[in-house]
N, C-alpha and C positions, 0 to 999 in steps of 0.2 A: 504494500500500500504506500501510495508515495501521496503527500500534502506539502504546501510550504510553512517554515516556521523560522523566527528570525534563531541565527543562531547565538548561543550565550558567548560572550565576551572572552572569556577563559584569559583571562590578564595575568598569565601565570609569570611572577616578576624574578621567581628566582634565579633562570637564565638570564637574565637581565642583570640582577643586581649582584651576583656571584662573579661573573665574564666582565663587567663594566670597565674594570682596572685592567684589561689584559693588553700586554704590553706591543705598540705599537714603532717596532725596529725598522732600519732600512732597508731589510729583506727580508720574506716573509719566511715564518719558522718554519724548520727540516722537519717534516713530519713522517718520512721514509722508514722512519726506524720500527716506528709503529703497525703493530699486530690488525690486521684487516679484524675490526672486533667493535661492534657497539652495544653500548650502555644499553639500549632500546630498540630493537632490531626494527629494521623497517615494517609498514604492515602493507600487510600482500594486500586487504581488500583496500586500502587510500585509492584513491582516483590522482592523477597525472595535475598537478596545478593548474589554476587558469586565471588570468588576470596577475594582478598586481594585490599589493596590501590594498592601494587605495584605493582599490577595484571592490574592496568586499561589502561593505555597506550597501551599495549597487546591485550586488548579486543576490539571485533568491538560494532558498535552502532546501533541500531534497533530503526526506527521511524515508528509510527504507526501514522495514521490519517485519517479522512474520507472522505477528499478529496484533490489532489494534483493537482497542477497548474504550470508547468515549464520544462525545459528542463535541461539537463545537458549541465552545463557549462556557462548557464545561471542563472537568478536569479526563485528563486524557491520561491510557497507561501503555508507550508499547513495551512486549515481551519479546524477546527471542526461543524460540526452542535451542538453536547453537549457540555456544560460546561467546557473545559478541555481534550478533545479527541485527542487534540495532545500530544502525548508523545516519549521521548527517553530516551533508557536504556542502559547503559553501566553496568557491572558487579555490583557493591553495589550501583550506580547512578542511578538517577529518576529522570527526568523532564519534568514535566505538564501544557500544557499552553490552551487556546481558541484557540491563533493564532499565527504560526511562520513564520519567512518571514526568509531566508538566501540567501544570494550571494554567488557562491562558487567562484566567479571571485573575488571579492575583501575582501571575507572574514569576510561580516557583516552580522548582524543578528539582531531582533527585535521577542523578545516575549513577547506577548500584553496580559492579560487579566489571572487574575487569575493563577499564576505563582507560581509551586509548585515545589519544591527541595529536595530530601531523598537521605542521602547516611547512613555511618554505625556509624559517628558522630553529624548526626545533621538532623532536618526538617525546611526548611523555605519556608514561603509565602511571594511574592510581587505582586502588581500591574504590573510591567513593567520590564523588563530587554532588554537593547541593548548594542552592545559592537562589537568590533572589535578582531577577535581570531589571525588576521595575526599580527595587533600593540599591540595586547594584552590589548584591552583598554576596561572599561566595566561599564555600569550606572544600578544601582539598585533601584525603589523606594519605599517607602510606605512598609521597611520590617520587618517580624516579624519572631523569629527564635527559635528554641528548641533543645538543646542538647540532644542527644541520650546517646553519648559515657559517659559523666561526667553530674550531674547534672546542669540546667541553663538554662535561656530564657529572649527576652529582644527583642530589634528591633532598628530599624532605619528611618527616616524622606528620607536618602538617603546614597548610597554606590556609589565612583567615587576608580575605580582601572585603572591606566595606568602602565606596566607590573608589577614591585614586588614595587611599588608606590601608597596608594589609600591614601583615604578619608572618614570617616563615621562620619555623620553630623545626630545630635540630636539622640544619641545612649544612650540604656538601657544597664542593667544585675542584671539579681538579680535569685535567687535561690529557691523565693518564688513564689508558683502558683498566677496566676493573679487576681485572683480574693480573696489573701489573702496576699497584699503588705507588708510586714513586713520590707522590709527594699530593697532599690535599687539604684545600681548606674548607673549616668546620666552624659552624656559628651557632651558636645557642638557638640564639633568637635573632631576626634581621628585622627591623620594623622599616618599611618601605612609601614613600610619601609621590606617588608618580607625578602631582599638579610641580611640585619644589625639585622632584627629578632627583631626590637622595634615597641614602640608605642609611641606615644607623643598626650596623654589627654588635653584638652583646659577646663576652665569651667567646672571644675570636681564637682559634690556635692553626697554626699551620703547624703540619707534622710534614717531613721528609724523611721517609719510609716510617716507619714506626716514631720517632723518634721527633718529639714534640720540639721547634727551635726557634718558633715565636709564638707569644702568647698576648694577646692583645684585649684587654675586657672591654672597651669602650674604642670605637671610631667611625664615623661617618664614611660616605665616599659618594659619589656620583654613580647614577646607574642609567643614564644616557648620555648623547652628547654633550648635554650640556657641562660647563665646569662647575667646579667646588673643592672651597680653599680647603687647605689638609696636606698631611706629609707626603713625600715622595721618599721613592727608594733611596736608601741613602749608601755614599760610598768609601769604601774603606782601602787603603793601600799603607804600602811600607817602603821607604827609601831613604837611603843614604844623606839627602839633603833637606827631606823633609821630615824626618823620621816617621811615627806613628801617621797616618794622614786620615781623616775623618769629616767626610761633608756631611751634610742634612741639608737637601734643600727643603724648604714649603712653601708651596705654592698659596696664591692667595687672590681666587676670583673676586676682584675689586669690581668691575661693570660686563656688560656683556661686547665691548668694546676694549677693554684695556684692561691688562691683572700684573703681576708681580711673581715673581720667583726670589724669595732670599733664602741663602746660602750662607748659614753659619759656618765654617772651615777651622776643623784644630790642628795642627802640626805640631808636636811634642816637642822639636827642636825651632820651633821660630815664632808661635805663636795664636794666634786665634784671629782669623781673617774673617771678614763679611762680604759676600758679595749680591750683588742686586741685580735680577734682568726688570724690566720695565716693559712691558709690549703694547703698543696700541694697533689699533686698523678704526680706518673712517673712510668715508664711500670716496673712492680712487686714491688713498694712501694707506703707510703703513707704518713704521719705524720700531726699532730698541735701545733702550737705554742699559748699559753694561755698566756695574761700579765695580770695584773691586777695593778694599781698605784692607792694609793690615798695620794697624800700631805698633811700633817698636817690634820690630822685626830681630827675632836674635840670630839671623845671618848677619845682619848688620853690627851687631854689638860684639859677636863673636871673632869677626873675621877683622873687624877695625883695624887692626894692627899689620897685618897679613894686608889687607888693602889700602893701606897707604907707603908699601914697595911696590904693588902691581900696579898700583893704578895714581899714576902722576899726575897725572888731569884732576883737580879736584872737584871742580865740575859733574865730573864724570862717577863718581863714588857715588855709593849706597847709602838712599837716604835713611834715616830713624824709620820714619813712618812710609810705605808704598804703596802706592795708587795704580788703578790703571780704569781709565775711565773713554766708554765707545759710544758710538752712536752711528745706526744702520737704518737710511729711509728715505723712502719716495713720496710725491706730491703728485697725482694729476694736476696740472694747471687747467688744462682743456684736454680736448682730443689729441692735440697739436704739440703741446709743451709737456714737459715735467720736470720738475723738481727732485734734486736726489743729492744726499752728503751721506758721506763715509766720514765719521770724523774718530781720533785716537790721542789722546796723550795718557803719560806717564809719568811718573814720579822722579824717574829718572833712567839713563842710559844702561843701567844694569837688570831692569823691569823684565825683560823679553830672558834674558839668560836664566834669569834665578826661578820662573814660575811658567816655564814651556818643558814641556817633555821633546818637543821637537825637533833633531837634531836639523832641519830643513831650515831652520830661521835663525841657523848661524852666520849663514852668509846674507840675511840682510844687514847693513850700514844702517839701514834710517824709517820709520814708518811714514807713510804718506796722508792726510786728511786733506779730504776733497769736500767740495762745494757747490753743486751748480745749477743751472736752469738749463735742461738739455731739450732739443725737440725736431722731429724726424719731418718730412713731408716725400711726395714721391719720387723728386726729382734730387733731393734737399736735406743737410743734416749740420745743423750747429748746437754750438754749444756758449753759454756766459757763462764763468765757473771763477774759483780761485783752489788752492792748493797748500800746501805748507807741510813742510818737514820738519823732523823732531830726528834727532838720534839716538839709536838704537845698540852703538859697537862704543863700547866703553874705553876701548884702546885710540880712538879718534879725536880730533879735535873737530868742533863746530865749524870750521872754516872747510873741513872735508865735504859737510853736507852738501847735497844738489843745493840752485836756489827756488824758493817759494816764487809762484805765481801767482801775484795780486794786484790785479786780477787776470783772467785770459780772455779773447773772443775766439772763437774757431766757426768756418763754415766751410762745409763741402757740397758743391750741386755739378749733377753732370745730368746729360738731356738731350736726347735725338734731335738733330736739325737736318730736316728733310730726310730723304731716303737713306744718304749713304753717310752721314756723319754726325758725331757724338763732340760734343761741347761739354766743358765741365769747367772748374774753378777750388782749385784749393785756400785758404788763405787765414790768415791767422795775426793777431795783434796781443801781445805780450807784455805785461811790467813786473821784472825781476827787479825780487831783493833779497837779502841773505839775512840769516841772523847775526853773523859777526860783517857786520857792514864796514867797519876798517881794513879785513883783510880782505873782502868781495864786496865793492860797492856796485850796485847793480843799474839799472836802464831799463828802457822800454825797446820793445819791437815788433814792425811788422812787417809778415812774408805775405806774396800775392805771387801765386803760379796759377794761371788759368792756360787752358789747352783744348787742343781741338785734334781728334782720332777721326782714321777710315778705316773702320774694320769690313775685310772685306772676308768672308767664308763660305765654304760649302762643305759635304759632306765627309773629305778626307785632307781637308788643307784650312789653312788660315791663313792673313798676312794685315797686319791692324798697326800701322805706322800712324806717329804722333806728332806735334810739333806742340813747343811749349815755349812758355817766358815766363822769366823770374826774377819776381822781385824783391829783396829786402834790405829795408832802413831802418837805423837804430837812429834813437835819443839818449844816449848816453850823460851819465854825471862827469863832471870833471875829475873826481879822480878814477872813474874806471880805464879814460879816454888816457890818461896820462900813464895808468899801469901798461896799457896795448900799447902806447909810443915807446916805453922804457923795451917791452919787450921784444919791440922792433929797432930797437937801435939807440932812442933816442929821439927819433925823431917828433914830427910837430904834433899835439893831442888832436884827436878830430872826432868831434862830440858827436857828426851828426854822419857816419859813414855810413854808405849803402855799396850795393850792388845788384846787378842787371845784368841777365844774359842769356841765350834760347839753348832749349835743350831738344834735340832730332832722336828718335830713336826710331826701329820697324822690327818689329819680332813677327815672326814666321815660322810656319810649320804644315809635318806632314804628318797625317794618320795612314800607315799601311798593316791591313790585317789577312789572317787566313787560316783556318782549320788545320789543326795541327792533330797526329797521334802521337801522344808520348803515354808507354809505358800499360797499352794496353786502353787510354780514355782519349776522349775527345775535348781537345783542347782550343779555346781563340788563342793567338799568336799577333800580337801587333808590335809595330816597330815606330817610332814616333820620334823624329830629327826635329829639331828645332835651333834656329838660327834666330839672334840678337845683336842687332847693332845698334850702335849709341853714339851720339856724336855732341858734345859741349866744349863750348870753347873755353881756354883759359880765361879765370880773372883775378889780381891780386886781391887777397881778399886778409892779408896779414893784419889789415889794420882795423878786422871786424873780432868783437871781443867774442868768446866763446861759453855761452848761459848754460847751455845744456846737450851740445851735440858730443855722440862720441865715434870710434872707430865700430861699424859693425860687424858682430863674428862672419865670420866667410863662411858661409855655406852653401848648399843647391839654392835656394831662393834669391841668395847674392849675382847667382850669376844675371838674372835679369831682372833688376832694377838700377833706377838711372841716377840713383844717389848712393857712394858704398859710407855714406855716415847719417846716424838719427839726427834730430831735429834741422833744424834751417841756419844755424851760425856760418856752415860751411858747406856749399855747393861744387862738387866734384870734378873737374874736367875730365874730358874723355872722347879717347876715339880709337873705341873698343869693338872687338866681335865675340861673340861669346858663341860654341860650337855646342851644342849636348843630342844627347838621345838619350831616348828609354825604352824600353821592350818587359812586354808581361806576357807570362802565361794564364790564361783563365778557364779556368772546369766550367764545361759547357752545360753539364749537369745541372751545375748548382749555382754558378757563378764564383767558385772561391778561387783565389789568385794563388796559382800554384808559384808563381816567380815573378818577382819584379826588382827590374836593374835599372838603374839610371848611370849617367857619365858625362861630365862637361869641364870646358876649359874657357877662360877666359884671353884673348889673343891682343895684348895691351899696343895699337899702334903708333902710339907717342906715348910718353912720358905724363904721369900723371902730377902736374906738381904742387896741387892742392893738396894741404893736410895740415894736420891738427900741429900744434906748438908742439915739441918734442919727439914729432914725429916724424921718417921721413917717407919721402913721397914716394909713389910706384912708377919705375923704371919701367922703359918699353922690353918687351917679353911676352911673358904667358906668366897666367896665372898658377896658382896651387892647380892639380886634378881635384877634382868634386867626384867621388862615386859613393853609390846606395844600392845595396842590394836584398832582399828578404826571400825567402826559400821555405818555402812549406815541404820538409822531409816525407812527413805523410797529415793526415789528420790532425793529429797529436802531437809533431816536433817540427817547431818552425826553428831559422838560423837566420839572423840578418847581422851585418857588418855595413860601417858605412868609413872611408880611409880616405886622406886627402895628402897629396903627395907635392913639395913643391921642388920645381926640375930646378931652380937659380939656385937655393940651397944643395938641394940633394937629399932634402932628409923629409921626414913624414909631419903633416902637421897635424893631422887628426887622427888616430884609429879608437875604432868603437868596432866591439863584437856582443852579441846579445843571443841569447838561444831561447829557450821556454821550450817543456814539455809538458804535455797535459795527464796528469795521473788518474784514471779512471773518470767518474765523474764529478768527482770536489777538488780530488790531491791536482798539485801542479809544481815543476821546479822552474828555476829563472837562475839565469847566469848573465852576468854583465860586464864587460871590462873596455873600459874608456880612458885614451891617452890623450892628451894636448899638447903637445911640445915638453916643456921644462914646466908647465904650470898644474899639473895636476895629470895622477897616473891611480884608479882606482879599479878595487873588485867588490863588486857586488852578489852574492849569492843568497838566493832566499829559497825555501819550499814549503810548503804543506801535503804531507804524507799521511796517505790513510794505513796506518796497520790493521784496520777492521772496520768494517760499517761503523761500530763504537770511536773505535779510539784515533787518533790521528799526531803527529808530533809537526810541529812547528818550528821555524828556526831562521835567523839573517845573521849574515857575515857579512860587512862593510869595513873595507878597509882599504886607507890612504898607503900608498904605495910611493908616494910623493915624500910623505914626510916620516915611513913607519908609525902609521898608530890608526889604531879600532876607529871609527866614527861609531860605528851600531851594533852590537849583536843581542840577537835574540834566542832563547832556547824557550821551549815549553812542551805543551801536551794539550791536549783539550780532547774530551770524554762525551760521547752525545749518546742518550737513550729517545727514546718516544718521546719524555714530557721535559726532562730534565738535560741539560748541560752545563757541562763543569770545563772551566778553563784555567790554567797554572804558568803565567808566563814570566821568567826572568831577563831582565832589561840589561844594556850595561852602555852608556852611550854619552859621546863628545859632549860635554855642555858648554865650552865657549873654547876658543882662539887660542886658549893657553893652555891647552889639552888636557884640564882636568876630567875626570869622569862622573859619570854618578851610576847608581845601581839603585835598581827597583826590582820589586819581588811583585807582582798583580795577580791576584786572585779574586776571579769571575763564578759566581752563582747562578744559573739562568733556569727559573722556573719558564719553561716556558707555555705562552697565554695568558701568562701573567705579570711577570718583569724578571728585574737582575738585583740582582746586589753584588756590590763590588765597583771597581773602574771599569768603565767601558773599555775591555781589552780588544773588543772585533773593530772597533775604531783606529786604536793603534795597528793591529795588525794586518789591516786593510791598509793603509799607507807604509808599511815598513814591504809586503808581501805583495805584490801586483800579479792580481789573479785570485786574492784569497776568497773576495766575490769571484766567482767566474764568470759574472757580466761586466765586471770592471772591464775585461780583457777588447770588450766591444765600446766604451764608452770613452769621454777625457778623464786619466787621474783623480781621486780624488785631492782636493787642495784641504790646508789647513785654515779653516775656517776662523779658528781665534789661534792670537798667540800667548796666549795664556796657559789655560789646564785642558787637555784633551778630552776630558767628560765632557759632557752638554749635558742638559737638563732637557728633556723632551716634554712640552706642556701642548692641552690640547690647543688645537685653535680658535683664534678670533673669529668673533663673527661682526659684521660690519655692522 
């Protein structure tokens, strides 16, 4: 007999408010390990979903059963003679009982016996469910539940809902299948409030395996999206320079627009830090506020002595108290504009050394804080901004630093004219100043290159010749104008130099391909020559002062552009060809590049005699060789090498050799070795090796071959089951210039569906090991996002 009947609510919160905290990482958790096994097995009689959630209010209800007893209007009984033969179905809803009794007069209802639940997040079984749909009042017992949508299963002794008001009395969750407890959480009593979007846990304990190891009587949490102030996992480590290390952040939803993270911080050896995130969002911006304080620091009191032999700059010493204080954010202005500043300073030049774990932010000199009003169009992109440096390398003196831009203009626009030619405009207006304005007094400038291209192509050729002019004038102070005359001999200061002059170039090329067999597949084969010529005339240009340009490294992308130095101080002469080709192999199959080489020289036909002060200029010749090569062995072991040879010397100016083999489906090793002349000779080895589905060891060897000594190593291990991973990793790595070291011990907890405790080791190990995601290997590097402490504090999001 089938009738419609709306179906009850079944607000069952404990998947909800059990799962609410479950931790949200940058890759979703390994779930592999785990036994094909659920809490609540599917049911054979559920119907296939339809619609959406917000589809179901909409939908009518279909009860089936084998025999009905009642009137309309009256109170109605259906029975099953099987197990379970009453059912109703609403769109992705399903529910199964022995026997249901409902009143449509007063709105109650009783489902007795074997009591089944399916929708598109969840399955549960009870004993009993009665409830009232008119008061919205509802009793559950004896229940046991499994998530569909997210992983999770767990149950309850009892569920009391009275409308967005209930009760779950003697409740689980845990992420582990039941018959392999690895770890689960247990709450007395959860009183649940769905209008406020909380929960409030009585008698909390988390056991992992038997073995009780928080016990929590009293704590709120969030059981939707929405937020709610309260603590966060909190993280512990051990090191050398920080001794004991111990954070707590807690969070603190202040609006639904803007909240707080603070970060009380203890270090046994230096003291008790605070730190503050700030977040807002508002309709088309966003920003954070970063503090960091710690009082009387006792690196600083300790080391006093010891740092004033190292450190001669007194400037440049460790203050008492240490700050580091950031600011990350954008502005819609319109469609058109926006708004956006990067801003940083510190307490002082030894901030970045003493409270980074990253041996990657040894080599920077100086932090940068930017400012400005940027905004794109389709032909069209400028920028109004300013800029300012601060330093960072405690061995320097301020006068080392770049100089600050205060302020800059920049626009770039380029734009089809008629059929066959491209019109554009570079240009840019600049006022440098320095912080030590005695030893760098600075000036104003601005560059104007506008230009006009024929790109002409078809389907296996190009040839896109340029013609340019360039322009740039300084307003210089008198004594910058006077420092450039001394440097020139003596001669007369001249405040207001410029220079003017066209720059020709034509690059051109061929695509030639063709079906190739190698090795039993089907491979493209292309070969691709390309020719560069450049043609600039000489101009002196000794008596233009030098803001910001430097020499650029020589590379493949060197060979064809028309400037070999950054910014505008210094304009290159030239009347150059530059030769290259490249050829790849590519799997016709699948598209993967079995080989790709490249090769190019640059063929100098006069003397280049533009260059920097101290520098000297390039004689007519040939340049260094440029080659680049990568080789995919099979699937699994690529080799690529890239070597730069220069014929006037005789000797090598570049070699790089790099391998990567993929181990199974997680492991992977990487080998690395990169030489530069006399400047720098390193090895880099990393891996992640699986010794079992479980277990896997970890490791980097980073070492200066330059100067003999470690920059990085890593050992450890890390342990994965179904719900639970465990990581153990020991550190040992450069902390500044004067090759002292420091040591960390990191030990990772990872419930996982639920969070971590400990440091964020997959963080670290994710930048030390490339590959340790194995989608890293397809994407850009991860970059260090602060220079500060490697945790983050992951808080949900704003909503606008």
């Amino acid at each position: 007999m089938r009738t419609a009947l709306r179906l009850l609510p079944l607000p069952f919160c404990i998947a909800v408010s059990l799962s609410a905290n479950a931790d949200e990482r940058l890759r979703p958790n390994y779930w592999a390990l785990c036994p094909i096994e659920d809490a609540v097995p599917a049911f054979i009689d559920a119907q296939a979903p339809v619609g959406t959630v917000e589809q179901r209010e909409a939908q009518p209800t279909d009860i089936d059963g084998d025999a009905f007893d009642g009137l309309a209007g009256v109170d109605s009984d259906f029975t099953g003679n099987v197990s379970g033969n009453v059912t109703l179905r609403r769109g992705d809803q399903f529910l199964g009982t022995d026997d249901l009794q409902f009143s449509q007069d007063d709105g109650t209802f009783v489902a007795d016996g074997n009591v089944r639940y399916q929708d598109r997040g969840m399955r549960i079984v009870a004993d009993r469910v009665e409830g009232d749909t008119i008061a919205e009042s509802y009793r559950m017992d004896n229940v046991q539940y499994q998530l569909t949508a997210r992983r999770g299963n767990g149950g309850a002794d009892h569920i009391r809902m009275d409308g967005t008001v209930g009760a779950l009395l003697g409740s689980t969750y845990s992420t582990c299948p039941p018959s392999d407890r690895w770890w689960e959480l247990k709450a007395g009593q959860i009183d649940i409030d769905t209008d406020m979007g909380m929960g409030t846990a009585r008698s909390a304990t988390l056991r992992v395996g038997k073995v009780p190891v928080l016990y929590v009587p009293w704590f709120r949490f969030p059981i939707d999206e929405r937020r709610l102030s309260g603590l966060l996992f909190p993280r512990i480590s051990q090191s050398g320079r920080n001794g004991f290390d111990y954070s707590q952040p807690i969070y603190l939803n202040l609006a639904p627009h803007y909240d707080m993270t603070l970060e009380p911080r203890w270090m046994s050896k230096r003291g008790v830090q605070l730190g503050t995130e700030f977040r807002y969002r508002n309709e088309g911006g966003e920003g954070e506020f970063d503090l960091a304080y710690l009082p009387s620091d006792g690196l600083t009191r300790d080391d006093r002595d010891i740092e004033r032999e190292e450190v001669p700059i007194a400037a440049n010493r460790r203050k008492d108290d240490r700050y580091l204080f950031s600011y990350i954010g954008r502005q819609a202005i319109n469609r058109t504009w926006q708004a956006r500043a990067n801003l940083t300073h510190m307490s002082d030049p030894r901030y970045l050394e003493d409270f980074s774990n990253n041996i990657d932010g040894l080599s920077s000199t100086s932090t940068r804080s930017t400012l400005g009003v940027f905004g794109r169009g389709l032909y069209w992109n400028a920028a109004i901004g300013a800029d300012y440096q601060q330093l960072t390398d405690y061995t320097l003196a301020e006068s080392r630093l770049a100089y600050h831009r205060l302020p800059y203009a920049q626009v770039s626009w380029e734009q089809p004219v008629g059929r066959l030619f491209v019109a554009g405009l570079n240009a840019e207006a600049t006022k440098f100043s320095h912080l030590d304005s005695d030893a760098r007094p600075g000036g104003a400038r601005v560059d104007i290159k506008p230009y006009i291209s024929m790109p002409l192509e078809g389907a296996s050729w190009f040839v896109r010749p340029t013609v340019a002019w360039r322009y740039t004038g300084y307003d210089l102070s008198n004594e910058l104008a006077e420092q450039v005359a001394r440097t020139n001999g003596g001669g007369t200061p001249n405040e207001s130099p410029s220079r003017n002059l066209p720059i020709a170039s034509v690059d051109a090329g061929l695509f030639f391909d063709r079906n190739t067999l190698f090795r039993g597949e089907q491979f493209l084969h292309t070969l691709e020559p390309r020719v560069f010529f450049l043609h600039t005339p000489y101009r002196d240009q000794s008596d233009l002062p030098v803001f910001e340009t430097r020499d650029l490294t020589f590379s493949w992308g060197q060979l064809f552009r028309d400037n070999r130095f950054s910014g505008a101080d210094r304009q290159a002469d030239a009347n150059q060809i530059t030769l290259a080709t490249s050829t790849r192999l590519i799997r016709e199959s699948d598209g993967m590049e079995k080989l790709s080489a490249s090769v190019g020289q640059i063929f100098y036909l006069d003397d280049s005699r533009v260059s920097l002060p101290n520098r000297a200029p390039i004689e007519r010749g040939r340049s260094a060789w440029v080659a680049d090569t990568t080789y995919a062995v099979n699937d699994r072991w690529t080799i690529g090498a890239s070597y730069q040879w220069d014929p006037k010397s005789r000797q090598e100016d570049l070699a790089s050799l790099r391998t990567r083999y993929l181990i199974g489906d997680e492991g992977i090793a990487n080998f690395a070795y990169r030489s530069r002349g006399d400047l720098l000779e390193q090895v880099d080895l990393s891996f992640l090796y699986p010794i079992s589905p479980a277990w896997s060891v970890i490791g980097r060897y980073y070492y200066s071959l330059t100067d003999n000594r470690l920059l990085e190593s890593i050992a450890g291990f890390q342990w994965d089951s179904c719900c639970l991973a465990a990581r153990v990793v020991a550190r040992r790595y450069l902390r500044n210039r004067q090759g002292e070291m420091n040591n960390a011990l990191m030990f990772e907890l990872e419930l996982k569906g639920l969070g971590s405790a400990g440091p964020n080791t997959e963080d670290r190990l994710r930048r030390a090991i490339l590959g340790y995601y194995r989608d890293d290997l397809y994407l850009v590097p991860p970059s260090e996002l602060r220079n500060s402490d490697d945790d983050e504090t992951l808080t949900p999001g704003l909503s606008q």
